[in-house]
N, C-alpha and C positions, 0 to 999 in steps of 0.2 A: 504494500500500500504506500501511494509517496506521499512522504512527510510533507505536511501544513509547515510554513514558516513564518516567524512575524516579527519585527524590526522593533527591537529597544535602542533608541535613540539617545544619547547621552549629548544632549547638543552645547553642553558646554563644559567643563572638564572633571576628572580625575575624583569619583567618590569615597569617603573614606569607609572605611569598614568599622563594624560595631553595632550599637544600636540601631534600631530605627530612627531614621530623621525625618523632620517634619518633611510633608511631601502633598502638592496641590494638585488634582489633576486638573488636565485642559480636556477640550470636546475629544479628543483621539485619544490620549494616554494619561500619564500618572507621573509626574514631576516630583525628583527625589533629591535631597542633598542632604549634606554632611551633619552630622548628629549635634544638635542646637542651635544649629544655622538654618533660619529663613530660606524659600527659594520658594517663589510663586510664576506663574504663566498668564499671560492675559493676551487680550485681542487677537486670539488666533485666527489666521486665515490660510485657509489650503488651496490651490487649483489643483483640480481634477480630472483628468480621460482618462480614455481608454480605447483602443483600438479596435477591441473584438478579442481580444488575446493578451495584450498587456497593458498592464494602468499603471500610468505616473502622476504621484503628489508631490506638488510642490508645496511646502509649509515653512510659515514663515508667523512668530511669535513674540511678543515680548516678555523678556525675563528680567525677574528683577529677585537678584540676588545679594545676602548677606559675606557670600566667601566667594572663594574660586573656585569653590566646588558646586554643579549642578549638573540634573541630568533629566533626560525625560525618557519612557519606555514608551511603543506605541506599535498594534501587533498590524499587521499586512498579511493577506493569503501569500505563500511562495514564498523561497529566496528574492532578499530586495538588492536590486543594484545601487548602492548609496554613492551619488556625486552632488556637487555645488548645484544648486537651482539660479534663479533668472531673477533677480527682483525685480527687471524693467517688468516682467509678466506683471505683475504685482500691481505696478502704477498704470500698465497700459490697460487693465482688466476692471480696475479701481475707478479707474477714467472713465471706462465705456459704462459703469454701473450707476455714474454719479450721475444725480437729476438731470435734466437740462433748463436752461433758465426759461423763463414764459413768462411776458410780460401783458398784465390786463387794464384795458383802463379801466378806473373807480371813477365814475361819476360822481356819485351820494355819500362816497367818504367813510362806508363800510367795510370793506375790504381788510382794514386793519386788524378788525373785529374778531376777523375766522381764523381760527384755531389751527397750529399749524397739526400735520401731519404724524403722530408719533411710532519509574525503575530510577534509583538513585544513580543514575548514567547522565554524562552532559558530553556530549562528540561535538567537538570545535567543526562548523563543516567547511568555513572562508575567513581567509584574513584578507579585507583591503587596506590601501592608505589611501585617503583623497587628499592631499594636501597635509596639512595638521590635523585631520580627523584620522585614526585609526577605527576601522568596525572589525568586530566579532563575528560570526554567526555560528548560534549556536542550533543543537538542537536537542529537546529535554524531555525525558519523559514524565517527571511526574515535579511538584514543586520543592520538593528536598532536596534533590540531585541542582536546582537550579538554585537554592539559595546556598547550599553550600558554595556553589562554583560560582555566584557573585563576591561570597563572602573573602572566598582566596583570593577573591582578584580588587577587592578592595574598595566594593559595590552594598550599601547599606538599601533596601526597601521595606517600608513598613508591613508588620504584617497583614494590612487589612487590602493594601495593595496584592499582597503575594497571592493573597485569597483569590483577588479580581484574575492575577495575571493565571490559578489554576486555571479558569473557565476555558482559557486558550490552550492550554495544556492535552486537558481531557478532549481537545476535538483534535489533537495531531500538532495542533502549531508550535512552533521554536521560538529563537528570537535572536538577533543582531545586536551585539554593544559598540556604539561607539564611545570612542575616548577623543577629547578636544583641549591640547594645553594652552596656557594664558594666563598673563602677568599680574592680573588684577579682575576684582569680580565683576561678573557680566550684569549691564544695569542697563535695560533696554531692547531696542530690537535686534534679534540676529538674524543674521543673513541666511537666504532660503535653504534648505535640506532636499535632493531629491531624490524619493524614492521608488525607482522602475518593478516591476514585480508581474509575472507572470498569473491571470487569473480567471476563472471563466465567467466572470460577472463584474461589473462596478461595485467598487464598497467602498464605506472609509468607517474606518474601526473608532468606537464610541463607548463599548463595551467598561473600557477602563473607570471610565468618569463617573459607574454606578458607584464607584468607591467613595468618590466625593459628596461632604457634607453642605457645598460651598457651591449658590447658582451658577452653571457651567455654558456660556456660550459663544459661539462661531461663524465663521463666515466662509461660502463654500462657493468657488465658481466651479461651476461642472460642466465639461464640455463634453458634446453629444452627439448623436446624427441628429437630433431632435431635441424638444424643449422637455423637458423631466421634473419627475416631483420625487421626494423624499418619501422611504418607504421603511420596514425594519427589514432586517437582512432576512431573517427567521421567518417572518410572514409577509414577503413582500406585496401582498393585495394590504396590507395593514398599516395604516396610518403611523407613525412615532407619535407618545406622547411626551409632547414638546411641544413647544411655540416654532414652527415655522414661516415664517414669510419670502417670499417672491420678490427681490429687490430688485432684479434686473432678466428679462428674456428676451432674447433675439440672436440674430447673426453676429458675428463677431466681426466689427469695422476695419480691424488692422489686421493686414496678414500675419504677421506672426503671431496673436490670437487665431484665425483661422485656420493656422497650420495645425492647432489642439485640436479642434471640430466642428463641424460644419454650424452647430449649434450652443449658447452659451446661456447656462441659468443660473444665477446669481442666491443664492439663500443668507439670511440670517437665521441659526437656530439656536433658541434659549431652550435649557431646561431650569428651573427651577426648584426643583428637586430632586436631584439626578438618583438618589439611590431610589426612588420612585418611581421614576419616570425612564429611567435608562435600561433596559429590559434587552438592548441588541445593536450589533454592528448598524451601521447606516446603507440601505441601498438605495437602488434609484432604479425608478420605474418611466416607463413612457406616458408621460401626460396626455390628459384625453382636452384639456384644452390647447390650441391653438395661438390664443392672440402672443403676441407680443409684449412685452410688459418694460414703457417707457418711462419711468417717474419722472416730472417736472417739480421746479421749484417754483411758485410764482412769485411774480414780482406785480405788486398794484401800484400804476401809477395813478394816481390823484387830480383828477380835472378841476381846477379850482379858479374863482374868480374874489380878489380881494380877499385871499386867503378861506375863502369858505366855498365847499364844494357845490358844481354848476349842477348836478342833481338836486340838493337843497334847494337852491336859489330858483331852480325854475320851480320846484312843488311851492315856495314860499309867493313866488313870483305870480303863479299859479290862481292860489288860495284868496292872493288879496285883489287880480282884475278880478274875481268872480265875487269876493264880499261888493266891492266900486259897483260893478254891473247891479246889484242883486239892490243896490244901495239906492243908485239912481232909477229902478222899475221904483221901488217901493215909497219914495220921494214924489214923481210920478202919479202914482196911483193915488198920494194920499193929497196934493195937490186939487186932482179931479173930485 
């Protein structure tokens, strides 16, 4: 039977061994560092394809850490081919997701008023280098065999982590370490991670973050032959329960965006309470809608005469020929 593989990413350096250290997960995995030292994730966002046969993430996070030591796990179907990713992808995807401007005129001066929008065995299977990253890949069978072989190699994860990372265990999957050295602790955004991986479906692994006590959410451009919706891996006709929205669908404007997929669907997905709500890897289903999904920002410009609005001024304007007319019938009338 071929082994499941799945990719522990250690995107920033060297963990020390011992206790458990505090550890955050993000929407994909489970964020570990060194024993009393802080280490959080935030604003994650991943691009996504997949060809038919193999899918690349590119992920790109901010860390904000108390040492020099941090690291993150995060499982993927198959061995993952670990290189540098693209952050132009990033700004050029970010760009194409971002509203566009739309200006209206206000007449009446309301405008202002609307609301904006809210077996104790671990077999080493690869050694790569990328650069300063060194990766592992291991593969494990059961979670003993894997904490001891972190533990030699000077890798601390909580226990309630290790608990989440059995679940990937008991279906076959392994996992990749990398190691990243550095002079001083990492406080901010790191540069993208990519992971290639052979698989017979779109996913992006979510699994970890039931671990978490702490609202978990993300940002997913998923390129496609088509426009797609969020699904669980395990029941894919099944909804996630989770806050997803629709930020951005359509064609992708720049080529090298269209060279990912013909089609580009933008998500933001909040959980809320992930050991709740996080129940399965993420997949992706072909969407039975259609349109396009363009968000604008508006912009009201203000029709105004002597600083008060021409919709005003003509209902005022309005109001008082018709009191004058109503004035002189009745003047008139009472004349006769």
């Amino acid at each position: 039977m071929r082994r499941l593989v799945a990719i522990a990413m250690l995107s920033a350096l060297f963990i020390t061994a011992g206790a458990a250290s505090p550890a955050f997960a993000c929407g994909c995995g489970v964020v570990v560092g060194p024993q009393d030292q802080q280490v959080a994730a935030s604003n994650e966002r991943a691009i996504v394809h997949w060809d038919g046969t193999k899918e690349t993430i590119d992920l790109q996070l901010d860390l904000e850490s108390e040492s020099l030591a941090a690291g993150m796990i995060i499982p993927t179907p198959l061995p993952a081919l670990v290189t540098e990713g693209d952050a132009r992808l990033f700004d050029l995807a970010e760009g194409m997701a971002a509203p566009t401007d739309r200006v209206e005129t206000d007449w009446w001066g309301l405008g202002y008023l609307r609301p904006d929008p809210e077996p104790q065995e671990v077999v080493v299977l690869d050694r790569v280098t990328v650069g300063p990253i060194e990766t592992t890949t291991l593969a494990a069978t059961d979670t003993g065999g894997l904490d001891t072989w972190l533990a030699n190699n000077g890798f601390a994860v909580p226990e309630a982590k290790t608990k989440a990372l059995g679940a990937y265990i008991e279906r076959g999957w392994s996992f990749t370490v990398m190691r990243l050295t550095g002079e001083e602790a990492l406080d901010g955004t790191i540069s993208p991670i990519r992971l290639t991986f052979d698989t017979p479906r779109l996913v992006y692994p979510t699994r970890l973050a039931a671990a978490e006590t702490t609202p978990q959410s993300l940002r997913l451009y998923v390129f496609d032959k088509q426009r797609v919706m969020v699904a669980q891996a395990h029941a894919p006709t099944r909804d996630i329960d989770g806050s997803v929205t629709v930020v951005w669908a359509g064609e992708p404007l720049d080529s090298r965006l269209a060279a990912l997929g013909d089609y580009l669907t933008v998500f933001d997905i909040r959980y809320d309470d992930p050991a709740e709500q996080v129940t399965s890897d993420l997949a992706f289903v072909y969407s039975v809608a259609g349109t396009d999904v363009k968000p604008e920002t508006v912009h009201y410009r203000m029709i105004t005469l002597l600083g008060i609005p021409v919709g005003t001024l003509i209902v005022a304007w309005t109001i008082l020929g018709l009191a004058i007319i109503t004035g002189h019938f009745v003047g008139r009338r009472r004349a006769r």
